[in-house]
C-alpha positions, 0 to 999 in steps of 0.5 A: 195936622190939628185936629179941628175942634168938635162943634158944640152940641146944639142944646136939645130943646125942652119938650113943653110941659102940658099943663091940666086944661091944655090941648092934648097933643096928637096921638104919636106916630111912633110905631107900636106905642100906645094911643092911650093918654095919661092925663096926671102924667101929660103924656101918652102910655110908652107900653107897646101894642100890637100891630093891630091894636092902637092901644096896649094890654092894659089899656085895650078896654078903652078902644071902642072900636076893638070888639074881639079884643076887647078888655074889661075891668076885672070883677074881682080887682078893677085895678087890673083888666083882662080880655072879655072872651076869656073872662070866665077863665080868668076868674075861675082860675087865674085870678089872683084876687078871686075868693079862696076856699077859706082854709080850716081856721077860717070862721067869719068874726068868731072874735067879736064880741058883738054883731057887727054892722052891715056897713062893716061888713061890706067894708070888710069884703074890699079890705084885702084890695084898698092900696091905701087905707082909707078911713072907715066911714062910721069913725069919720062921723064922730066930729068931737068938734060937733058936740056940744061942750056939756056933752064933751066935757061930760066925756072928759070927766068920766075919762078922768074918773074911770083913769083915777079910779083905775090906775090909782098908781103910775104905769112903770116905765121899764126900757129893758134890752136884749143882747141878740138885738143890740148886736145889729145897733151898728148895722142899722141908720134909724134905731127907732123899731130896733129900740121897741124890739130890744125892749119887747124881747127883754120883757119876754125874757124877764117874764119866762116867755123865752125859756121854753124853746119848744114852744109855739111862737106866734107873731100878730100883725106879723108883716114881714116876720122881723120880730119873729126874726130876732127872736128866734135869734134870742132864743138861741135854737139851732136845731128847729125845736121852736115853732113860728105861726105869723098871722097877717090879713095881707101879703108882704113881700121879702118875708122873712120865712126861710130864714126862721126855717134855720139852717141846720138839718131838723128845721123849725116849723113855719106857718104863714095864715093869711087871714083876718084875726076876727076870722081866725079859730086859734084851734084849729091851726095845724102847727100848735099841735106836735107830731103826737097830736099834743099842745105846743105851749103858746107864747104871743106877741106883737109890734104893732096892732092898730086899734080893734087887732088887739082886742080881736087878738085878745079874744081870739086867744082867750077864746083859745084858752077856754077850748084848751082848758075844756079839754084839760089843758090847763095853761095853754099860754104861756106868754102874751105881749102887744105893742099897744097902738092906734087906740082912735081905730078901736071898734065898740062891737070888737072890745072884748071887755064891754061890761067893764065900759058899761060899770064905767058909764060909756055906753056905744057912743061914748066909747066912740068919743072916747077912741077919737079923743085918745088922738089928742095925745098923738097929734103933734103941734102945726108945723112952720106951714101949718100942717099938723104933724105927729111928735112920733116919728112916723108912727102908722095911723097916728092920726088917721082918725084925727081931726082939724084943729086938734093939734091947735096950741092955744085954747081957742080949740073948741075943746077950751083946752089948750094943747098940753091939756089935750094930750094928757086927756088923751093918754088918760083915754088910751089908758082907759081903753087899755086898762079894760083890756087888762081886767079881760086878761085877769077874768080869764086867769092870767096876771097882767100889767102895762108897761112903758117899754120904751121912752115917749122920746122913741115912741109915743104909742110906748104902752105894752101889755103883758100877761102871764098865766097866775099860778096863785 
């Protein structure tokens, strides 16, 4: 017989969308739903709660009715709650936010080089739990636009001056690569990070940081640990000679850790400080020191280390210098390379050079001024919408400190300054910024210099610092 043909599912009717303003819809009569409404979702929670409860775990605080299960924010991290009998447990011992004893590097800003204000310091004691990185209020209130067009003119020229006088000669560019790097080209879409690392572990090798594999290789900013990673690649150790410090203020996750352990028996030695470099005594760190108590040297470097990190990263290492060669360590470091970046963030109390900004004629302000101009030389041209955009790529932070307007092409910009005419400004500061970075380095016996180490196609933040002890 033919089989009769199938009815045709009637179309399931789409559930109205609740719009912000609408009436919320009934609680849902489903058993063990949450009760609780998400307003930005137009829809109740799908957690389930106990028989008992209207509302789940996580939304018990907001039962007002519910008195023996009642759960309150955390103290130590609100964006989480816990139950309000069990309080005192959950921060004494099971709280992930709660304070840790501060580990025996710790010691509160030894890398500034001045006091820092106490609206810093209360910013500081939230930073490790900011899911977003909000900008820091005493760089809001630097509006260029506000000043004065003397006033900002004034800034201007003393930049030119200062970049003139310093920098009489051009910047070398100089884009070198690394063959253990560009192994991976073919494994990877966007080659933009692989560039930059190519280019920094070409540098290190053409400065001698890569000679010695005993060294101690410590990483700034370090993340997920992926420069680390191919630099233990580059220099080629299979037997756990090498030493990795990777120094961070936050937690990543898919560290790369176990993989710069290495696979042979003797394994390299690894240590993860969790920490802001303000804070870190570079000294006192267990694994510069071999099993004989004696001083691994130290190669330093970085990727990526927005604004005051690299001036906290510079002190702390010079700061590390003058304790080594007290006690006659002579040359303690034996490398340093950063990936200069994020200039706008940088911080008058954390510039390790101040007296050099004051024989310059930047006093406080002035160098405040001249951080948040050296974004005119990141922040891109509007696009089609009107929306500034960075010519980047995607650099972090580009123009976090940044402000509208700045990336107007005509000169109605309250600069009287077009955008071709901005950027060079900016560079000029950065360069400023960065050459006072570079006379520290020499104060302290070392020869240094500033390189573009990849094209302003790949990166505009293409500056790198790199400084070697001088043996002269």
């Amino acid at each position: 017989m033919p089989k009769e043909p199938h009815a045709k599912p009637s179309k399931v009717a789409k559930k109205k969308k609740i719009r912000p303003g609408d009436p919320i819809p009934p609680p849902p009569d489903k058993p063990g739903q949450c009760h609780f409404w998400i307003p930005y979702k137009g829809k109740y929670c799908s957690l389930l709660a106990k028989k008992t409860n209207k509302y789940c775990g996580e939304h018990l605080s907001h039962d007002l009715d519910s008195t023996s299960n009642r759960r309150i924010p955390c103290p130590y991290d609100p964006s989480h709650t816990v139950y309000e009998k069990v309080l005192e447990e959950h921060l004494k011992s099971r709280c992930n936010a709660r304070p840790r004893a501060p580990e025996q590097y710790h010691a509160l800003n030894v890398n500034c080089s001045l006091p820092l204000s106490t609206e810093e310091l209360e910013f500081q004691k939230t930073i490790y739990s900011h899911k977003n990185m909000h900008p820091q209020p005493w760089l809001v209130r630097v509006q260029l636009s506000e000043l004065a067009k003397e006033d900002l003119d004034t800034i201007i020229d003393k930049t030119q001056k200062t970049y003139h006088q310093e920098l009489p000669s051009p910047i070398q560019t100089m884009v070198l690569k690394n063959d253990t790097a560009e192994s991976k080209r073919e494994q990877v879409k966007r080659t933009k990070h692989l560039d930059q690392q190519s280019s920094l572990l070409g540098h290190m090798e053409r400065c001698g940081m890569l000679d010695d594999k005993s060294a101690c290789f410590i990483e700034f900013g370090a993340g997920k640990g992926e420069t680390s990673h191919y630099l233990k690649n580059a220099l080629g150790e299979v037997n756990g000679e090498a030493t990795y410090v990777l120094v961070d203020r936050k937690l990543v996750r898919n560290k790369v850790d176990n993989a710069l352990l290495g696979h042979s028996e003797k394994k390299s030695t690894v240590q993860r400080i969790t920490i802001d470099i303000k804070d870190l005594e570079l000294s006192r760190v267990q694994a510069l020191s071999d099993d004989k108590g004696q001083r691994k040297p130290v190669v330093a470097f970085s990727k990526h280390l927005c604004g005051s990190a690299t001036d906290i990263t510079l002190k702390c290492l010079m700061n590390y210098v003058e304790k080594e060669r007290a006690n006659g360590n002579k040359t303690p470091i034996s490398g340093i390379i950063i990936a200069l970046c994020c200039h706008q963030l940088c911080r008058y109390e954390m510039y390790p050079n101040t007296p050099y900004l004051t024989t310059s004629g930047f006093e406080k302000i002035d160098f405040a001024r001249l951080c948040k101009m050296s974004s005119w030389a990141i922040c891109g041209l509007p696009d089609k919408n009107g929306e500034n955009s960075t010519q980047d790529g995607g650099d972090d932070h580009a123009c976090i400190a940044g402000e509208e307007g700045d990336a107007d092409a005509s000169t109605n910009h309250y600069s009287g300054r077009d955008h071709q005419e901005r950027e060079d400004i900016g560079f000029q500061c950065k360069r400023v910024i960065d050459i006072g970075r570079v006379r520290y380095l020499e104060e302290h016996g070392f020869k240094a210099e500033l390189v573009y180490y990849v094209d302003r196609s790949t990166s505009l933040e293409n500056c790198a610092l790199i400084a070697v002890p001088d043996t002269q």
